[in-house]
Backbone as CSV, one residue per row, in Angstrom:
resi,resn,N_x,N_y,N_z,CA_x,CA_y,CA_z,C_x,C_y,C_z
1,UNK,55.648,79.921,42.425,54.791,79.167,43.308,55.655,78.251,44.163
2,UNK,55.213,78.117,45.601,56.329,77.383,46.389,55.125,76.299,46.786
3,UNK,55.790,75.258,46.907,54.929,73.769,46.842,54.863,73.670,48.510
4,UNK,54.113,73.490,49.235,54.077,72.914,50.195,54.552,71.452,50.677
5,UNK,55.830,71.794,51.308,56.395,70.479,51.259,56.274,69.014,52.094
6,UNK,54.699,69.494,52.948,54.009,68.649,53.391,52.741,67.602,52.383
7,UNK,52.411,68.642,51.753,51.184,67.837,50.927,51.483,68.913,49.620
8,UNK,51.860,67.994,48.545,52.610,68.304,47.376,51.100,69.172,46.486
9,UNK,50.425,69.261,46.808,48.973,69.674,45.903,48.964,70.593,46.422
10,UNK,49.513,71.265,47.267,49.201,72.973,47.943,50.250,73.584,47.602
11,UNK,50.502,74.853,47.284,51.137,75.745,46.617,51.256,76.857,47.891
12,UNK,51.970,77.454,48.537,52.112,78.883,49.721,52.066,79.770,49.414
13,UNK,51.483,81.035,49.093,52.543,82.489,49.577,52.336,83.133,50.477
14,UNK,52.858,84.288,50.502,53.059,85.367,51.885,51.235,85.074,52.296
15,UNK,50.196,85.035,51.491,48.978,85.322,52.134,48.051,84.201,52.021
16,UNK,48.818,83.212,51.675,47.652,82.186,51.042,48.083,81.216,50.686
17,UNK,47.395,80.194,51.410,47.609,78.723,50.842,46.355,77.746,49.633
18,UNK,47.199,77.679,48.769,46.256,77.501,47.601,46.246,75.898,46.336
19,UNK,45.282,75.565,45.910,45.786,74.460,44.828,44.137,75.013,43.772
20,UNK,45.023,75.650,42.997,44.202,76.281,41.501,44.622,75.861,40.174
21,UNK,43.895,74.967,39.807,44.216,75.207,38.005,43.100,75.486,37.500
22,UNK,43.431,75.357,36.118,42.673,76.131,35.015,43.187,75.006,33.823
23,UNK,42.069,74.464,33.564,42.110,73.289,32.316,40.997,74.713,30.877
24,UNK,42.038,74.282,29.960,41.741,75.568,28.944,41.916,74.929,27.592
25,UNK,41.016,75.245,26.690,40.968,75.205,25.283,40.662,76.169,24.799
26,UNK,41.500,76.350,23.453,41.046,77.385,22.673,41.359,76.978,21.141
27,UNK,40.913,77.677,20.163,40.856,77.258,19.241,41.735,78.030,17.804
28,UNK,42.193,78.129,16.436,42.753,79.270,16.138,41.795,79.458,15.245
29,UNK,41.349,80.674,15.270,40.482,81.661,14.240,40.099,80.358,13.172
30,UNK,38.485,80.707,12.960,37.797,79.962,12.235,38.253,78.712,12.108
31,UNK,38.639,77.718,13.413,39.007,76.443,13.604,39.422,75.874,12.610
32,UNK,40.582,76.971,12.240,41.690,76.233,10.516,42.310,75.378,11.258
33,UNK,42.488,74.068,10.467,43.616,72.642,11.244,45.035,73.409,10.870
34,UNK,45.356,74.032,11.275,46.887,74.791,11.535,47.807,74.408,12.214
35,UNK,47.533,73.146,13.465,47.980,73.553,14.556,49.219,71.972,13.669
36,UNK,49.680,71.749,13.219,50.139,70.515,12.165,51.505,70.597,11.745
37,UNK,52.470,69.743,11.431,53.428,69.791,10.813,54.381,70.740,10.988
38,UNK,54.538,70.096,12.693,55.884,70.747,13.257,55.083,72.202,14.050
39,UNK,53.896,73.115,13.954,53.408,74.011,14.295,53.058,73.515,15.776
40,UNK,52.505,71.898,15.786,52.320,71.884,17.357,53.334,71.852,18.140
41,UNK,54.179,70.923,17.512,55.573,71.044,18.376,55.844,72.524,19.020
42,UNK,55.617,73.329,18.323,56.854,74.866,18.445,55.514,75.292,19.338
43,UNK,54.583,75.193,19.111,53.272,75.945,20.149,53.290,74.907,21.477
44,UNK,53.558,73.516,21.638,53.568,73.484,22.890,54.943,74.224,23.792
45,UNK,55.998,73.856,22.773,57.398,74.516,23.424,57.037,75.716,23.785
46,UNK,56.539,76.716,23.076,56.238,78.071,23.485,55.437,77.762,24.795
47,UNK,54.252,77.220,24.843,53.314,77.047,25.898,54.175,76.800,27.246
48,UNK,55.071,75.728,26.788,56.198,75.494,28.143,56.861,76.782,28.399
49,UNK,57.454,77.230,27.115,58.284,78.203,27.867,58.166,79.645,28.870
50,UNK,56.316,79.907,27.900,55.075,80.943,28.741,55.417,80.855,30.406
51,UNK,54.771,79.217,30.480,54.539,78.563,31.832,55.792,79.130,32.762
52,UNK,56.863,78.470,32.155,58.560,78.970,32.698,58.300,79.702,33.405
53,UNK,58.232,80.953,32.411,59.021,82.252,32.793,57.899,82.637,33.316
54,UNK,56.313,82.712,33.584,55.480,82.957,35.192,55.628,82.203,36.297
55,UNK,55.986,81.219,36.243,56.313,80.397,37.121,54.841,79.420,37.568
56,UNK,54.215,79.219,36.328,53.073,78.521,36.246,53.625,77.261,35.787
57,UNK,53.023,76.148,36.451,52.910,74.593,36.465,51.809,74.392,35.143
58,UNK,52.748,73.728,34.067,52.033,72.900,33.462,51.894,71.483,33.632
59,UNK,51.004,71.187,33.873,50.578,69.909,34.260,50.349,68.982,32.635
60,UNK,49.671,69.415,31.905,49.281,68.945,30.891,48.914,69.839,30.202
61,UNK,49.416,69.213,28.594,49.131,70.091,27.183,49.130,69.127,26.187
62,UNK,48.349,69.343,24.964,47.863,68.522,24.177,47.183,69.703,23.037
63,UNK,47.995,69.695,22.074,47.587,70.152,20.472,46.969,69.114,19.459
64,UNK,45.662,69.736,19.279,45.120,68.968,18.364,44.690,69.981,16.608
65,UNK,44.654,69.362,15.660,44.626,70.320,14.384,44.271,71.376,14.609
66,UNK,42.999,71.711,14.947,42.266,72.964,15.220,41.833,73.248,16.875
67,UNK,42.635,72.866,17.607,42.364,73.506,19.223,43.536,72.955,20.318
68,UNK,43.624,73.618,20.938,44.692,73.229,22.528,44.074,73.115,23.507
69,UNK,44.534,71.854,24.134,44.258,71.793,25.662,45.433,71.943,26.420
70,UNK,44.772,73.051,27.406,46.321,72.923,28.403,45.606,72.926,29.861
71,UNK,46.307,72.084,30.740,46.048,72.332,32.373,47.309,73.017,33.023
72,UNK,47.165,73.746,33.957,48.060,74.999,33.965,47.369,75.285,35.527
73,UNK,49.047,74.885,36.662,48.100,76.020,37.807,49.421,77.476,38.247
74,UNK,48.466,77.900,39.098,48.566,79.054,39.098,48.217,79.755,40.343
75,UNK,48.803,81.027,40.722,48.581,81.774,41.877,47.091,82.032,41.733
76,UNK,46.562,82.449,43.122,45.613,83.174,42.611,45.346,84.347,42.262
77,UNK,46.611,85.077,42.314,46.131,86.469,41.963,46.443,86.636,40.146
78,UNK,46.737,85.559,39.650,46.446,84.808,38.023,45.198,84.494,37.729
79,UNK,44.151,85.226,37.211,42.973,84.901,36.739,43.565,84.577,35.742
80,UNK,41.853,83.216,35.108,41.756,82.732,33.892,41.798,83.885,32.815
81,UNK,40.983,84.821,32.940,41.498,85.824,31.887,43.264,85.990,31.226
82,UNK,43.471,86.625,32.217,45.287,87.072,32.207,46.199,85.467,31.833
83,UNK,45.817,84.257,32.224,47.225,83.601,31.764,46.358,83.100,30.263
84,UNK,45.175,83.035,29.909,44.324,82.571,28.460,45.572,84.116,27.637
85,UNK,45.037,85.329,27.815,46.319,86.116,27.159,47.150,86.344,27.352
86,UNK,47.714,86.090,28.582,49.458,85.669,28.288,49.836,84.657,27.508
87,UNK,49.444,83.052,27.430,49.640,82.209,26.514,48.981,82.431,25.224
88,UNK,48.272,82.937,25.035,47.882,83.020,23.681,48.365,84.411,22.870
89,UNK,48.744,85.172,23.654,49.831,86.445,23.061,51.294,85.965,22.800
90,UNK,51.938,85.763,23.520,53.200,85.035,23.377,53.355,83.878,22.458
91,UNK,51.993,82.889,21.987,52.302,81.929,21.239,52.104,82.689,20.201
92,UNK,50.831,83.306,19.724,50.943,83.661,18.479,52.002,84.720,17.635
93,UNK,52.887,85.424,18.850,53.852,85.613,18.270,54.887,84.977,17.447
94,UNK,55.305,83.813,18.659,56.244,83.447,18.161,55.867,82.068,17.004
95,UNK,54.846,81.539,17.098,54.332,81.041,16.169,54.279,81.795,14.303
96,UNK,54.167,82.777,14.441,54.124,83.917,13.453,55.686,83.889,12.912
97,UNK,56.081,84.352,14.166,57.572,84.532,14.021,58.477,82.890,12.680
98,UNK,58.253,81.890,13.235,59.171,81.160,13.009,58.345,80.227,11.770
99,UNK,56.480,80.735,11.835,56.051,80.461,10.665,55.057,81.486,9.620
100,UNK,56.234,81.994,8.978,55.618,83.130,8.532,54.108,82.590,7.293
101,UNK,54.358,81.584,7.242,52.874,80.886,6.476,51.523,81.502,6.885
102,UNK,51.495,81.454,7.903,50.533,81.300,9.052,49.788,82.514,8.693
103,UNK,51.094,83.854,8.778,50.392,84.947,8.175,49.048,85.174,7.075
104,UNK,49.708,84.433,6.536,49.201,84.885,4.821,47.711,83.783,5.377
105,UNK,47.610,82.759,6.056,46.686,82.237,6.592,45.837,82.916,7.222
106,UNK,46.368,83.436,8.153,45.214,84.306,9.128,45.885,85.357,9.862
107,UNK,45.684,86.379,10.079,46.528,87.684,10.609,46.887,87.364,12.087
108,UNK,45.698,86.826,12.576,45.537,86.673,13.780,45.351,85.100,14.067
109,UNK,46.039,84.772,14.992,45.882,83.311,14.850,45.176,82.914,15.601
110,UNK,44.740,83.621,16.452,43.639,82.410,17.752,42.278,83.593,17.827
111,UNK,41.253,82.488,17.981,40.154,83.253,18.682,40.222,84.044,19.690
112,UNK,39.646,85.120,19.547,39.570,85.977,20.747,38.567,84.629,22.449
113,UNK,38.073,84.070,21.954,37.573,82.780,23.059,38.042,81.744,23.252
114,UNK,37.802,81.542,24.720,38.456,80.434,25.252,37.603,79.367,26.553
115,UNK,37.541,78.387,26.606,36.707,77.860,27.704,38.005,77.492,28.728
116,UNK,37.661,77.675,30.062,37.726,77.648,31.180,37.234,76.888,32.026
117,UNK,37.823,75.786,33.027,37.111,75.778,34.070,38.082,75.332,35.376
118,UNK,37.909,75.963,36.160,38.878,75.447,37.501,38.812,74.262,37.674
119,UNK,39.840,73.581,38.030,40.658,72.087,38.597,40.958,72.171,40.075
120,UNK,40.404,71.572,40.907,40.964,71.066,42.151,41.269,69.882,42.343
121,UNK,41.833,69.278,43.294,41.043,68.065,43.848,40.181,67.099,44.299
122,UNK,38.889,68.551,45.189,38.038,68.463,45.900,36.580,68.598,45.072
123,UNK,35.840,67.753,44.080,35.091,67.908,43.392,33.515,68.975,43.339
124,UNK,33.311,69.393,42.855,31.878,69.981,43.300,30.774,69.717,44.469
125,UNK,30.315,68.283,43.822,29.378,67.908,45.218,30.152,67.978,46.250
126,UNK,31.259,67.592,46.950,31.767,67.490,47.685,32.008,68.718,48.202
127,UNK,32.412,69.630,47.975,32.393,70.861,48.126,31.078,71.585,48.689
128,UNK,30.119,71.261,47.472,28.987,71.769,48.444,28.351,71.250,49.118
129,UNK,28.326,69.724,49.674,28.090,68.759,51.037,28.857,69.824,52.351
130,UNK,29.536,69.491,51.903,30.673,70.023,53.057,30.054,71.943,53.642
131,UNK,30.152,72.778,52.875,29.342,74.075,53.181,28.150,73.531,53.232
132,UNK,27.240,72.481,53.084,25.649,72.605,53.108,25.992,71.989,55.210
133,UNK,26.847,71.132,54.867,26.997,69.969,56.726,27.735,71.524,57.891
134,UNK,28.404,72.116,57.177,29.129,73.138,58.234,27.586,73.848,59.359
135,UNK,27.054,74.307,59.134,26.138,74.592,60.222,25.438,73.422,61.135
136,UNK,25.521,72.059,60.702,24.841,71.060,61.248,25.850,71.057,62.371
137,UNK,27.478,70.279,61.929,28.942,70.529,62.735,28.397,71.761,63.701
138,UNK,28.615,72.585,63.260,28.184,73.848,64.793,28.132,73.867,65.523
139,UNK,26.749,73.474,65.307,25.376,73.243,66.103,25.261,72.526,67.118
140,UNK,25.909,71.153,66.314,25.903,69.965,67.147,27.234,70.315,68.282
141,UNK,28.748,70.831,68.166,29.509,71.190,69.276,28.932,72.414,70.150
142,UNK,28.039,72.782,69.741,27.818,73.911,71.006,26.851,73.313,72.005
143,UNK,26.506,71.877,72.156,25.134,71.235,72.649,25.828,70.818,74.200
């Protein structure tokens, strides 16, 4: 992602100028407090290192016993689907990996679900003020 080096909240590419996140929780299988004693540490590091290597902005992350919050932006051709399983494939690997406990805990470590919701700047109402006023604007320059 290349930052727009006029107004730091816009992101460029070849087709599109964009500012998308995705604020995300998820939880691990049957909301066991797992996430504890050194496990969050190594799951946010992983989470960073996910972010890295797509070249996704973490903004914010926060492990709590039984769930993660992460804010995370992103291209748009990165749906919420695809980076929820990219980060949550890659952690529970290596989570597995370096705590083989976990196994014998749960095979699978995260819920197949996750909540979602896009982050801008530009809040809802505001958003739809603005498309509800665009035909009034028009109207009124063509007079």
């Amino acid at each position: 992602m290349k930052k727009n080096s006029t107004d730091k909240r816009w992101s460029v590419s070849s087709g599109s100028v964009y500012n998308l996140g995705y604020h995300m929780i998820w939880c691990p299988k049957y909301m066991r407090k797992i996430l504890v004693e050194g496990v969050d540490e190594e799951l946010k590091r992983l989470i960073k290192e996910k972010c890295e290597e797509r070249e996704w902005e973490l903004v914010s992350v926060e492990v709590m016993p039984d769930h993660v919050h992460i804010f995370v932006k992103c291209r748009p051709t990165d749906s919420a689907a695809y980076v929820a399983a990219q980060i949550k494939g890659y952690t529970a690997h290596g989570l597995k990996k370096k705590f083989p406990f976990l196994m014998k805990r749960l095979p699978n470590i995260w819920t197949r679900s996750y909540y979602v919701e896009s982050i801008g700047i530009i809040n809802e109402s505001a958003i739809k003020s603005y498309i509800e006023n665009q035909k009034n604007k028009s109207n009124s320059s063509h007079r």
